[in-house]
ZATI-680240 format. One record per atom (N, C-alpha, C, O, CB): atom name; x negated, y, z negated. Coordinates in steps of 0.001 Angstrom, whole numbers. Glycine has a CB too. Example, Ala and Ser with C-alpha at 12.3 -4.5 7.8 and 13.67 -1.06 7.14 Angstrom:
residues 2
at / xx / yy / zz
N / -13190 / -5690 / -7800
CA / -12300 / -4500 / -7800
C / -13200 / -3300 / -7800
O / -14236 / -3319 / -8465
CB / -11308 / -4473 / -9046
N / -12850 / -2250 / -7080
CA / -13670 / -1060 / -7140
C / -12900 / 30 / -7870
O / -13409 / 1138 / -8039
CB / -14084 / -598 / -5725
//
This chain:
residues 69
at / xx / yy / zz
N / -818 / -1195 / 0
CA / 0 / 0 / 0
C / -862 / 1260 / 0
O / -265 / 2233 / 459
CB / 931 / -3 / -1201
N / -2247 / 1514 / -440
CA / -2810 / 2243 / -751
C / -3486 / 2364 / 922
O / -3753 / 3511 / 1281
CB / -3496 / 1921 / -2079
N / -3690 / 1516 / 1668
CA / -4333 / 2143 / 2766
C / -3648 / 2198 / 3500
O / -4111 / 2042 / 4630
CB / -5301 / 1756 / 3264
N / -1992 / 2471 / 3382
CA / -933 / 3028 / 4186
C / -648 / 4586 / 4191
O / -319 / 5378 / 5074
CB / 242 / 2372 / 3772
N / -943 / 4707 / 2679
CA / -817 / 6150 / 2038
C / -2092 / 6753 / 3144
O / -1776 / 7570 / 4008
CB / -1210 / 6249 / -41
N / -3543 / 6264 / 3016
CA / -4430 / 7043 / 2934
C / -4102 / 7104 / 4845
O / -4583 / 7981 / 5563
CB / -5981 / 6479 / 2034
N / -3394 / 6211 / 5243
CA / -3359 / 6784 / 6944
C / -2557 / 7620 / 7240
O / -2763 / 8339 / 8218
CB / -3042 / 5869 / 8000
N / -1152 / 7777 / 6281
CA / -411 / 8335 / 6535
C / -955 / 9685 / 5962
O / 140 / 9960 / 5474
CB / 690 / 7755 / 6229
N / -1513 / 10461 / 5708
CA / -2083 / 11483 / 4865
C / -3503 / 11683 / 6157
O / -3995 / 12786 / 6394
CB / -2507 / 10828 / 2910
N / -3858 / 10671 / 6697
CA / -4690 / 11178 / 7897
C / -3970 / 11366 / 8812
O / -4500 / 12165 / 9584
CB / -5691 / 10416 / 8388
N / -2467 / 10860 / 9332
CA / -2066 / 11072 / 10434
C / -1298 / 12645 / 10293
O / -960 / 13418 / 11189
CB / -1225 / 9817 / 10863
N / -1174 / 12772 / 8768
CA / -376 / 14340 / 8655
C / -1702 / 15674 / 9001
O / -1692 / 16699 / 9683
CB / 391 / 14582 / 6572
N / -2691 / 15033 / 8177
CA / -4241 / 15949 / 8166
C / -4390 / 16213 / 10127
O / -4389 / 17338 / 10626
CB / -6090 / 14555 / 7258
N / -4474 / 15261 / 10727
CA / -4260 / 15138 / 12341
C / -3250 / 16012 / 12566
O / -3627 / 17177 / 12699
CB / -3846 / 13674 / 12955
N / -2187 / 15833 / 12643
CA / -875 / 16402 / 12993
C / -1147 / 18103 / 13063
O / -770 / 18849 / 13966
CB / 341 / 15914 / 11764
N / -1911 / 18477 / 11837
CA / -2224 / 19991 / 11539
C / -3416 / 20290 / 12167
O / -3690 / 21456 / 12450
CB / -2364 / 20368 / 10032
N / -3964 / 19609 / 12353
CA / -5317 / 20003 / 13042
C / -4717 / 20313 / 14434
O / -4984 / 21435 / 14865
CB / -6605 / 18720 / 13063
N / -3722 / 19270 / 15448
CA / -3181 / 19313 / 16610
C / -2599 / 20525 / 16753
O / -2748 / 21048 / 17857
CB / -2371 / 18332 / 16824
N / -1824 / 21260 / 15741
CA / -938 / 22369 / 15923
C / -2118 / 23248 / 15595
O / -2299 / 23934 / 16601
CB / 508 / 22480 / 14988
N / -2970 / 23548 / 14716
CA / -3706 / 24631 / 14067
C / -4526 / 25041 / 15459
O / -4501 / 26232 / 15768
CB / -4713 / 24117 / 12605
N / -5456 / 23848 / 16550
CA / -5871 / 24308 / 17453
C / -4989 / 24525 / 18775
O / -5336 / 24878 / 19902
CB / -6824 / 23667 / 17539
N / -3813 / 24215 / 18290
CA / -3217 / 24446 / 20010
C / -3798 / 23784 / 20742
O / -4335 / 24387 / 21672
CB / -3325 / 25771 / 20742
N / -3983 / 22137 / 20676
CA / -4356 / 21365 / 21357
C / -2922 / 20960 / 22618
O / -3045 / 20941 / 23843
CB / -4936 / 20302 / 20330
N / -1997 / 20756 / 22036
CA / -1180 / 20309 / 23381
C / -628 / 21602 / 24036
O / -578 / 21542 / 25264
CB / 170 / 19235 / 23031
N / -229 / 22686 / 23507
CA / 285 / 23856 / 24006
C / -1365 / 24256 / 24834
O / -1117 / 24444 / 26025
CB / 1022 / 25033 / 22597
N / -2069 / 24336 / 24706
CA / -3045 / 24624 / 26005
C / -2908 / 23322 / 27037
O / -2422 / 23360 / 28168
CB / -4833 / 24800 / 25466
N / -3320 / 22458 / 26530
CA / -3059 / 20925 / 27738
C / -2114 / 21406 / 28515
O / -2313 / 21670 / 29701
CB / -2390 / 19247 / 27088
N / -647 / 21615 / 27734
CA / 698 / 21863 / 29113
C / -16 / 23271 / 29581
O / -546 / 23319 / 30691
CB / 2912 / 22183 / 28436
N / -16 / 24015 / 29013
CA / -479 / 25426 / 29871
C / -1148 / 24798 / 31553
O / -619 / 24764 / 32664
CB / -2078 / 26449 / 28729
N / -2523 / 24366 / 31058
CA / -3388 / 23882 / 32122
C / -3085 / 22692 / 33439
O / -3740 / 22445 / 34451
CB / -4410 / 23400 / 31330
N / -1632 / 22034 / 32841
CA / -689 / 21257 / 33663
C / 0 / 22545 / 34657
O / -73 / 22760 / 35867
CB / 542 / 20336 / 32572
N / 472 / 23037 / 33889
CA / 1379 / 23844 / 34323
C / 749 / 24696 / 35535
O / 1177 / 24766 / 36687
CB / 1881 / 24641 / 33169
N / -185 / 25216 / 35074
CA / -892 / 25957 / 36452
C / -1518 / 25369 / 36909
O / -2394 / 26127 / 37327
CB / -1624 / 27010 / 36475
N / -1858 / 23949 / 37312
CA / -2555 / 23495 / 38223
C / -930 / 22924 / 39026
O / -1017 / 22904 / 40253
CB / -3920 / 22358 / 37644
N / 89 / 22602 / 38609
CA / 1105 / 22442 / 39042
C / 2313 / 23182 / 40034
O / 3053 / 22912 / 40980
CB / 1309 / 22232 / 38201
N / 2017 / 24121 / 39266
CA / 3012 / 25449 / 39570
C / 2294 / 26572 / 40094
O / 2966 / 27022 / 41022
CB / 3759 / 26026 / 38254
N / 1378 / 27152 / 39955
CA / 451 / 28138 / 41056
C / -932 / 27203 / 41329
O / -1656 / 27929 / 42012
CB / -85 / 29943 / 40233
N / -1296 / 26522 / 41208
CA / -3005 / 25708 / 41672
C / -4158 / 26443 / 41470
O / -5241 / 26226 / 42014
CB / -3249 / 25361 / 43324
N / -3799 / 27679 / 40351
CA / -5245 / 28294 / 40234
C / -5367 / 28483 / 38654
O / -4685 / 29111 / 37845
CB / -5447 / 29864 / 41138
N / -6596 / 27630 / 38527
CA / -6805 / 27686 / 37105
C / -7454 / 28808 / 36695
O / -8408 / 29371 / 37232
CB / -7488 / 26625 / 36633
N / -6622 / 29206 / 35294
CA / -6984 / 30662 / 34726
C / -8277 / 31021 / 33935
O / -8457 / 30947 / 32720
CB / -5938 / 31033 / 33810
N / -9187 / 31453 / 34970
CA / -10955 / 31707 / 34273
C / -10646 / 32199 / 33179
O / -11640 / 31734 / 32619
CB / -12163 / 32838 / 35022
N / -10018 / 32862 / 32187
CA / -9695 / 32793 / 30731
C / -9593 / 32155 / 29554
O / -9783 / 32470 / 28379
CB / -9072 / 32962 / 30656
N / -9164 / 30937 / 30276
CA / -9026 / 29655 / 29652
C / -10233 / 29238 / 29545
O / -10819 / 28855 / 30557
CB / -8224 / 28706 / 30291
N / -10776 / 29226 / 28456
CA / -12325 / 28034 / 28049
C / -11711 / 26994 / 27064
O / -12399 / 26001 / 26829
CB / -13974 / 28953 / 26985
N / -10639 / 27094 / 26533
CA / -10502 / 25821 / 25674
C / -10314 / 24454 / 26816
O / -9632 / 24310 / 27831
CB / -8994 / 26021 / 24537
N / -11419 / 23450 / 25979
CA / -11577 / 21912 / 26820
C / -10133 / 21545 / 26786
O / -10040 / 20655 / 27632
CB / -12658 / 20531 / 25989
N / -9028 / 21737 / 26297
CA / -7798 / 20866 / 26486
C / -7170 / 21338 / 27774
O / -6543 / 20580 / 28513
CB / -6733 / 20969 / 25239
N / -7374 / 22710 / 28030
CA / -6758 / 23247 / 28779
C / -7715 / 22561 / 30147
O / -7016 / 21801 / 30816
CB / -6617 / 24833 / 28412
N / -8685 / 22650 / 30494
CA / -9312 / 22218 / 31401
C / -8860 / 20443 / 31547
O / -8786 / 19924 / 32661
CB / -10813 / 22640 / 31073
N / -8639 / 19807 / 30512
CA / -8109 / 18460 / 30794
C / -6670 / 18537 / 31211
O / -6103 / 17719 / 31936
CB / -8246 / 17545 / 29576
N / -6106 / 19681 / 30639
CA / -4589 / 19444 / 31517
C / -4683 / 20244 / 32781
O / -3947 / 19923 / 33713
CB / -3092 / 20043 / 30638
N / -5360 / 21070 / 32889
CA / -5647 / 21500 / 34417
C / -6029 / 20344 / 35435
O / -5392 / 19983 / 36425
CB / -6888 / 22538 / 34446
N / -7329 / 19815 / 34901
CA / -7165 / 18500 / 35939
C / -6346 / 17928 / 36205
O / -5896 / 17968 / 37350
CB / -7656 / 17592 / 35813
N / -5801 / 17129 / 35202
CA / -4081 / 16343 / 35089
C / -3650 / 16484 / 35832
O / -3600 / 15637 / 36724
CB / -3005 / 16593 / 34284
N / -3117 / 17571 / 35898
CA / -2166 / 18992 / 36778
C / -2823 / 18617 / 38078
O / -1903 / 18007 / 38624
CB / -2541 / 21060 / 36239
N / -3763 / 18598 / 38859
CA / -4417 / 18542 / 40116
C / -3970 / 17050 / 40326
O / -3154 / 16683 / 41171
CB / -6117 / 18910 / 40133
N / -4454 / 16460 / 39665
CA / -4837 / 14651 / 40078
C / -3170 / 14832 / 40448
O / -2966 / 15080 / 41637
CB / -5522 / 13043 / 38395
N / -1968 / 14739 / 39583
CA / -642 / 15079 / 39894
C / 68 / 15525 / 40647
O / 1140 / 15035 / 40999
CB / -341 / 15484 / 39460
N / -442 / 16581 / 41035
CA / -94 / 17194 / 42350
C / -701 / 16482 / 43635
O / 9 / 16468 / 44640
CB / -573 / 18652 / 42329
N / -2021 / 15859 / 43688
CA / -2475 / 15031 / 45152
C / -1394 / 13860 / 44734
O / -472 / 13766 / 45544
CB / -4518 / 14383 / 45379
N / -1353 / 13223 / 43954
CA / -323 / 12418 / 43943
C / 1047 / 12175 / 44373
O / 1536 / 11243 / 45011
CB / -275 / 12358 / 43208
N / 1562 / 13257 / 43861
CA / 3074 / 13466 / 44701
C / 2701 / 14009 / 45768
O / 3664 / 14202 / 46510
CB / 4270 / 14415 / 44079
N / 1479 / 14435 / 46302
CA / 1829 / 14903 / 48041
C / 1747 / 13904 / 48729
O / 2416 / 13722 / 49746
CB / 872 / 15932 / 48839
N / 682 / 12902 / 48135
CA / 121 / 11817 / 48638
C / 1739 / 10780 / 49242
O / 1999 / 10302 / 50347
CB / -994 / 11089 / 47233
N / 2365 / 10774 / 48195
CA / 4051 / 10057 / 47865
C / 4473 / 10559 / 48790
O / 4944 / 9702 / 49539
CB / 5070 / 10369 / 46509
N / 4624 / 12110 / 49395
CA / 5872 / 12328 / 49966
C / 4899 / 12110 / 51653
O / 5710 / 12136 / 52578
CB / 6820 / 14121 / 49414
N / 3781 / 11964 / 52034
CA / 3329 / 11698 / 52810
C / 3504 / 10322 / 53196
O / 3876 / 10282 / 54369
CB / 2414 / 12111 / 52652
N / 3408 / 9378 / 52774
CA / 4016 / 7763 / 52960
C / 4785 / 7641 / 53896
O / 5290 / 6545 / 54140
CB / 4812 / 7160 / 51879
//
């Protein structure tokens, strides 16, 4: 029971760290404009944002790739 507590108390410690850096709200950002305009914003230096920018790219050749078939 005790090393349920101590994960659940890491997964909350996590949880705050996720919101405190704006880890997924930059990721979608960097989806979003590689999605919706294709130009990633030289402003952006946070690494999440650059991983959802890629995302965002690989995603987009993908569905063009689809509607090309």
């Amino acid at each position: 029971m005790k090393l349920n507590m101590m994960y659940c108390n890491d997964l909350i410690e996590l949880d705050k760290q996720i919101e405190k850096h704006k880890v997924i709200k930059t990721f979608q950002d960097g989806v979003a404009d590689a999605l919706i305009s294709g130009v990633r914003d030289e402003e952006q230096t946070h690494h999440y944002y650059s991983r959802g920018y890629d995302f965002g790219i690989t995603l987009y050749v993908e569905l063009n790739n689809k509607r090309g078939e």
